[in-house]
DRENNUSE-47389 format. One line per 10 residues: number of its first residue (from 1); for each residue x, y, z of N, C-alpha, C, O. Coordinates in Angstrom, 3 decimals. Layout:
% residues N
NUM> X Y Z X Y Z X Y Z X Y Z ~ ...
//
This chain:
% residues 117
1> -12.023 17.616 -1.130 -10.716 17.028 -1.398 -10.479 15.807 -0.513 -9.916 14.821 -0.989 ~ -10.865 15.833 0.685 -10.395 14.552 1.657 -11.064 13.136 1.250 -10.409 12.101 1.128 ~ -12.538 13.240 1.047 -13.603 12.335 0.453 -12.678 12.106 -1.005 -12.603 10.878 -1.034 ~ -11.979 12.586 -2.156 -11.660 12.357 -3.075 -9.872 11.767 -2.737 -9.399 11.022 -3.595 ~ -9.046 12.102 -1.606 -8.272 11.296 -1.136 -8.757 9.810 -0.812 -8.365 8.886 -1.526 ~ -9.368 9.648 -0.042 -9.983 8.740 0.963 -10.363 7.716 -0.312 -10.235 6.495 -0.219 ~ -10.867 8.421 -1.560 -11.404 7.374 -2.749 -10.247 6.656 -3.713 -10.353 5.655 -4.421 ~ -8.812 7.753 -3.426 -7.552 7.541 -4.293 -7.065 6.022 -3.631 -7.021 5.031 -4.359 ~ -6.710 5.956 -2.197 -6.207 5.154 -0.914 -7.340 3.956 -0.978 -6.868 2.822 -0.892 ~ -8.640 4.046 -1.105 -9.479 2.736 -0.939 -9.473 2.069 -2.260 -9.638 0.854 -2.372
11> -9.184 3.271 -3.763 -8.939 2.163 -4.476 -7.632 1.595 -4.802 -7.521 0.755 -5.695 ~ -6.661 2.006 -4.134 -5.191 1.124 -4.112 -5.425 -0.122 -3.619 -5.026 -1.191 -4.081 ~ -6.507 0.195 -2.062 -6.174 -1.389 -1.427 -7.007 -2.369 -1.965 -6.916 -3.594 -2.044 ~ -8.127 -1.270 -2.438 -9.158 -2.765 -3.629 -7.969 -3.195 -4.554 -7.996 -4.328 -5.034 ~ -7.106 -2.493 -4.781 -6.752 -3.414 -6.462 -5.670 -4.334 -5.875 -5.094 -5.129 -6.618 ~ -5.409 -4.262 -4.714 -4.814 -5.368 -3.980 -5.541 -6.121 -3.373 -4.828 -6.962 -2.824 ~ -6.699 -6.306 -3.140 -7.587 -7.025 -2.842 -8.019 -7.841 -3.970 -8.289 -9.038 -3.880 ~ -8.070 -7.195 -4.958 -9.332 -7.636 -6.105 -7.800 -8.440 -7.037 -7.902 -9.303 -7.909 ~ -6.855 -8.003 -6.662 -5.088 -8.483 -7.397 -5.318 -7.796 -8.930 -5.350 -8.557 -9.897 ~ -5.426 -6.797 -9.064 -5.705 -6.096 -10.427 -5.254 -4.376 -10.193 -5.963 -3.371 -10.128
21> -3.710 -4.565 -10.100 -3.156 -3.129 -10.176 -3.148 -2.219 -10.936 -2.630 -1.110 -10.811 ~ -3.951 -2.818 -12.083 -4.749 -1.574 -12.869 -5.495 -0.564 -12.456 -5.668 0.509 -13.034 ~ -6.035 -1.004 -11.214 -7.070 -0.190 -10.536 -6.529 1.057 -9.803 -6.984 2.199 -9.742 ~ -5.364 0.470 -9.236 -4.109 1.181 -8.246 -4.174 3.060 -8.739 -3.476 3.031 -9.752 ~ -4.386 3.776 -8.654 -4.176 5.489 -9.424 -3.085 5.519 -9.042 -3.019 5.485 -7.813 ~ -2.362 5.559 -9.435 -0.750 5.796 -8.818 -0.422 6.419 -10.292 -0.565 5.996 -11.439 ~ 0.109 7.682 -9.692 0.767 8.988 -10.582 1.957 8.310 -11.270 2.764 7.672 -10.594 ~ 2.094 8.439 -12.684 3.360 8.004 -13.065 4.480 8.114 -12.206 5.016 7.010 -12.117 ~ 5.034 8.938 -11.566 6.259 9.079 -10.695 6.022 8.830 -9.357 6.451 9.605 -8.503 ~ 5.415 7.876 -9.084 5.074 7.617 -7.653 5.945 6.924 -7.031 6.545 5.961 -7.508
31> 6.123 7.558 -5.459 7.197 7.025 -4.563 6.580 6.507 -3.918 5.730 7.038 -3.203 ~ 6.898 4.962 -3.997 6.898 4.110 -2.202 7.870 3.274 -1.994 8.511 2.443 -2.639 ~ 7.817 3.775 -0.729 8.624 2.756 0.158 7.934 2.172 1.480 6.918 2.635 1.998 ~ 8.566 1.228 1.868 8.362 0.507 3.021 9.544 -0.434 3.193 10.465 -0.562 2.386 ~ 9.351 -1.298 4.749 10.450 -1.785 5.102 10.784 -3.292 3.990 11.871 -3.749 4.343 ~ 10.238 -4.059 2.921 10.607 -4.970 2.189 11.155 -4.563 0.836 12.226 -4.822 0.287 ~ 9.917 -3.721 0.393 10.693 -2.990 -1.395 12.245 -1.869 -0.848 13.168 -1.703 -1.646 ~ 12.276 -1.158 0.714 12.785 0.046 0.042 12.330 1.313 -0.806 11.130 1.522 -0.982 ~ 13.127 2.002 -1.234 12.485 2.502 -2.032 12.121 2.482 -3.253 13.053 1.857 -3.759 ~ 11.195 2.808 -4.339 10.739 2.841 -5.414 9.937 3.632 -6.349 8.714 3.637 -6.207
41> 10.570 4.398 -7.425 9.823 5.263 -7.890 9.636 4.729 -8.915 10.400 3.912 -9.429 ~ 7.912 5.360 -9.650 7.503 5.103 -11.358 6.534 4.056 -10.650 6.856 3.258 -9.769 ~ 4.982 4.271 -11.359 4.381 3.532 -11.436 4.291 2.198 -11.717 3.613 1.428 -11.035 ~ 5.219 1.718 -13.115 5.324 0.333 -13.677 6.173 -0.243 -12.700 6.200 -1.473 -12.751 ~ 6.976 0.360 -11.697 7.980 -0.467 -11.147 7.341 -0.630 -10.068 7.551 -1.698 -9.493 ~ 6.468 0.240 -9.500 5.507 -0.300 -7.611 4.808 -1.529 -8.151 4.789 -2.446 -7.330 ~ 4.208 -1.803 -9.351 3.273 -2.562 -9.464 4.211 -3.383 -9.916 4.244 -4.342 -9.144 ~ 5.093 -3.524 -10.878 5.711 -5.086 -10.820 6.168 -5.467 -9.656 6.117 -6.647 -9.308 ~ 6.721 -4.421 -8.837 6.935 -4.787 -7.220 5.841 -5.438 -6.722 6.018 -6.636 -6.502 ~ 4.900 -5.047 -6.512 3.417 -5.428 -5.728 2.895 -6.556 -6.336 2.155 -7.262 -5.651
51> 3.207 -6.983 -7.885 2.792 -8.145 -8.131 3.340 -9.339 -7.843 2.761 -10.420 -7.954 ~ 4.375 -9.180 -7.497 4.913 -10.531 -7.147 4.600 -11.090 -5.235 5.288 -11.916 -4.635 ~ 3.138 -10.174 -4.547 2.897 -10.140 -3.562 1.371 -10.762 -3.955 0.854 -11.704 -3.354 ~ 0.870 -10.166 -4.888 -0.587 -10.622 -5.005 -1.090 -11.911 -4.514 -1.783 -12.084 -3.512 ~ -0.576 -12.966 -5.500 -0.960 -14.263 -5.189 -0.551 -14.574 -3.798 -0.891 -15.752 -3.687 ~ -0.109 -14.273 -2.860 -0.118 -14.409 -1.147 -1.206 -13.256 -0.776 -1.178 -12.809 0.371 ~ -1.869 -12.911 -1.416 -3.227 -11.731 -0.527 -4.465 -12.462 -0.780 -4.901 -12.717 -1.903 ~ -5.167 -12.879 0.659 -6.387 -13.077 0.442 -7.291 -11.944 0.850 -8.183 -11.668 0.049 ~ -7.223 -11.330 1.821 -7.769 -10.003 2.201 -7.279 -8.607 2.251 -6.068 -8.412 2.352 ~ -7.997 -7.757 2.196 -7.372 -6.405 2.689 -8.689 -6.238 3.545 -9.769 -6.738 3.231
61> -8.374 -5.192 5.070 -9.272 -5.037 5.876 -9.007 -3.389 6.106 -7.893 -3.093 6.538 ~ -9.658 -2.643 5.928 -9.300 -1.205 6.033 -9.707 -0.686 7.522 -10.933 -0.582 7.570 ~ -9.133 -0.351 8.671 -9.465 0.040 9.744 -9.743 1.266 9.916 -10.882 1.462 10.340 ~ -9.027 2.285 9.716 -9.202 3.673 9.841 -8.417 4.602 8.544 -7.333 4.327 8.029 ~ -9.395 5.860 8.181 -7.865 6.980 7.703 -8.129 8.077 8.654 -9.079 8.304 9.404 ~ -6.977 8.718 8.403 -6.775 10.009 9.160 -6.187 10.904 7.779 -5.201 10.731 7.063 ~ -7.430 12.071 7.771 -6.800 13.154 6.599 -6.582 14.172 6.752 -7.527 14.781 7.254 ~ -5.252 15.063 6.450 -5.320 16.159 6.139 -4.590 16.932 5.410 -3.435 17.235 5.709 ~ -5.334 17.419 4.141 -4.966 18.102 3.175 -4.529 16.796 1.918 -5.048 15.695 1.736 ~ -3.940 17.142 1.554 -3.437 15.704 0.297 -3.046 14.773 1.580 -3.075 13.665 1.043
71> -2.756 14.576 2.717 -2.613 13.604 2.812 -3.422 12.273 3.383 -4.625 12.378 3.623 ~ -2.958 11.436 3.523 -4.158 10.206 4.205 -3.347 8.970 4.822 -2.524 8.278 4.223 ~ -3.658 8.877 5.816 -2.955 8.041 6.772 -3.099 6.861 6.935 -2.594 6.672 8.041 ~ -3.479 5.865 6.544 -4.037 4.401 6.754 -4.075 3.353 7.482 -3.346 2.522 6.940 ~ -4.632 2.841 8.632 -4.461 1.957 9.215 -5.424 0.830 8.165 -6.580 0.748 7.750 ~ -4.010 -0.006 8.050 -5.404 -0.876 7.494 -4.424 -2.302 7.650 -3.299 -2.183 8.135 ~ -4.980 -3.774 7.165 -4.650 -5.371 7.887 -4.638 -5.975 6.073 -5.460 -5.791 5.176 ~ -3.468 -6.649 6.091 -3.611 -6.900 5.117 -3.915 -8.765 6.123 -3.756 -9.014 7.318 ~ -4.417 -9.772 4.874 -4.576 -11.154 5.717 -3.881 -12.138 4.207 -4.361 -12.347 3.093 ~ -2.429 -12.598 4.924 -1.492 -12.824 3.996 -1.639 -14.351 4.038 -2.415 -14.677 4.935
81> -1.106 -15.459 3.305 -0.639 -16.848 3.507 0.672 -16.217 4.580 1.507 -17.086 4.831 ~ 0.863 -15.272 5.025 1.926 -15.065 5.878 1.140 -14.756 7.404 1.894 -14.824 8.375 ~ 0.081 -14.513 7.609 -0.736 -14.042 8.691 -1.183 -12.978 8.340 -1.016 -12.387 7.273 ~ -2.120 -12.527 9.761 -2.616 -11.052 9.202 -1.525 -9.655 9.846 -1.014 -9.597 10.965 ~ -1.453 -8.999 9.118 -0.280 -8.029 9.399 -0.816 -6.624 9.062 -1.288 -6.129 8.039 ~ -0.530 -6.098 10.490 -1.021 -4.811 10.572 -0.155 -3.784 10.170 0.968 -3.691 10.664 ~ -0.783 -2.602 8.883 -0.087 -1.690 8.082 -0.777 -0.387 8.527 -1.977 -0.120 8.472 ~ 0.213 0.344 8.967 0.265 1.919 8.615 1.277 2.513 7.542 2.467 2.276 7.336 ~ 0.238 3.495 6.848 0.492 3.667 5.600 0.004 5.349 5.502 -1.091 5.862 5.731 ~ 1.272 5.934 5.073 1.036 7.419 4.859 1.080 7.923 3.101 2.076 8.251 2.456
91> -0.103 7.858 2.719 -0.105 8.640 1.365 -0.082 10.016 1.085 -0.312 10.801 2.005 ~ 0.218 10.526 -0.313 -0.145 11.798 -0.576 -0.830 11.567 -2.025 -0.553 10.808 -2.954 ~ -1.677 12.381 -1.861 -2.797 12.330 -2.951 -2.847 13.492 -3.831 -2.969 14.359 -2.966 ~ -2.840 14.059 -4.820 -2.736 14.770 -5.413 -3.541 14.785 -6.734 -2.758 14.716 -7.681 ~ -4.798 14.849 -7.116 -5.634 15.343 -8.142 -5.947 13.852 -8.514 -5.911 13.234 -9.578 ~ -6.259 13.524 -7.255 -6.787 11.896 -7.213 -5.883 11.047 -7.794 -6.492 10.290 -8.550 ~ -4.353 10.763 -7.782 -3.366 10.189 -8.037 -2.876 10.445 -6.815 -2.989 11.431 -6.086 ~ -1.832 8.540 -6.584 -1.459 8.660 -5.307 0.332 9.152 -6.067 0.784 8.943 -7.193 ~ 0.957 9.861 -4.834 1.906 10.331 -5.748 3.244 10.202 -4.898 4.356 10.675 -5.132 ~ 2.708 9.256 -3.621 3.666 8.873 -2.379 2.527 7.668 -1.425 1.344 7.523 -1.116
101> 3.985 6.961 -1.261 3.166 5.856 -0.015 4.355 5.276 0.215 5.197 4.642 -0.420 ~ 4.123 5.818 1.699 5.439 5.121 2.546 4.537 4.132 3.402 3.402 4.585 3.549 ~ 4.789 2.654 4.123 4.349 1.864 4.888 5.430 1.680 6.245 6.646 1.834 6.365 ~ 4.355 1.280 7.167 5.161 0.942 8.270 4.443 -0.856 8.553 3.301 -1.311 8.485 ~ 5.378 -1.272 8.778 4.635 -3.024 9.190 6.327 -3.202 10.008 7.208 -2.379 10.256 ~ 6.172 -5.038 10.295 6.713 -5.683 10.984 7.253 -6.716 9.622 6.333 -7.485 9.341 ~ 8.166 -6.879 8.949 8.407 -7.546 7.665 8.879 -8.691 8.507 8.710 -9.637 7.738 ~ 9.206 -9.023 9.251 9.352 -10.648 10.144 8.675 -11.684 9.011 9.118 -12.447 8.153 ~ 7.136 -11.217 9.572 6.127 -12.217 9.116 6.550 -13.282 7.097 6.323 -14.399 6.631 ~ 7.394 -11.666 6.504 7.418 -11.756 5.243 8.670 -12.614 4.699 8.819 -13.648 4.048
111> 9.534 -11.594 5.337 11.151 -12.232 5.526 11.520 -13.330 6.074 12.476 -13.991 5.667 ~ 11.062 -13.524 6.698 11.033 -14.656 7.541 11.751 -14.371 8.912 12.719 -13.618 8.797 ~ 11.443 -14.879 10.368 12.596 -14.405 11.458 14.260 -14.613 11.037 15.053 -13.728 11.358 ~ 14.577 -15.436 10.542 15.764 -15.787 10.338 16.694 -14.796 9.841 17.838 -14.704 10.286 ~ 16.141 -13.909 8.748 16.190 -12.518 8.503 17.177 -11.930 9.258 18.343 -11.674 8.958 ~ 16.339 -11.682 10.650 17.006 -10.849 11.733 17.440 -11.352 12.595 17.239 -10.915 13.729 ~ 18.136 -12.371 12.382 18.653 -13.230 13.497 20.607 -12.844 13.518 21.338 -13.402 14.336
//
């Protein structure tokens, strides 16, 4: 099961790499959030979310996971026209569909500082 997590999570960040969220397994009712979307459930809506990010991704760099049981933990770098920005990312995986992904980053880089000023 962890090796078949670990394969759900590497192909999310390929299809953000490769910019083809077709690839993404994301369970019809899938929840993510992080600090720019908020939250978001339903597959068609993460990925129209996520597409309007693509064309600013030149890399994804995967550093580490940490698994256990459905879940999978992600350290991984995305390398933006915004800089490179380091993501932790907690999935849950479920019959090789991701079926949750919450992120942690620094949205500065995205938002811009002014944001939080």
């Amino acid at each position: 099961m962890k090796e078949e997590n670990v394969k759900a999570v590497e192909s999310y960040l390929n299809a953000l790499r490769q910019k083809d969220l077709s690839l993404a397994p994301f369970a019809d009712d899938v929840a993510f959030e992080d600090s720019v979307a908020g939250k978001i459930v339903g597959a068609e809506n993460v990925k129209a979310f996520l597409s309007g990010f693509l064309p600013a991704i030149n890399d994804v760099k995967i550093i580490q996971h940490i698994c256990e049981g459905e879940y999978v933990a992600t350290h991984w770098e995305v390398d933006a026209v915004f800089g490179i920005i380091p993501i932790m990312e907690k999935f849950r995986v479920q019959n090789g569909k991701i079926v949750e992904a919450i992120g942690y980053f620094d949205p500065r880089p995205i938002l811009g500082y002014r944001a939080f000023l």
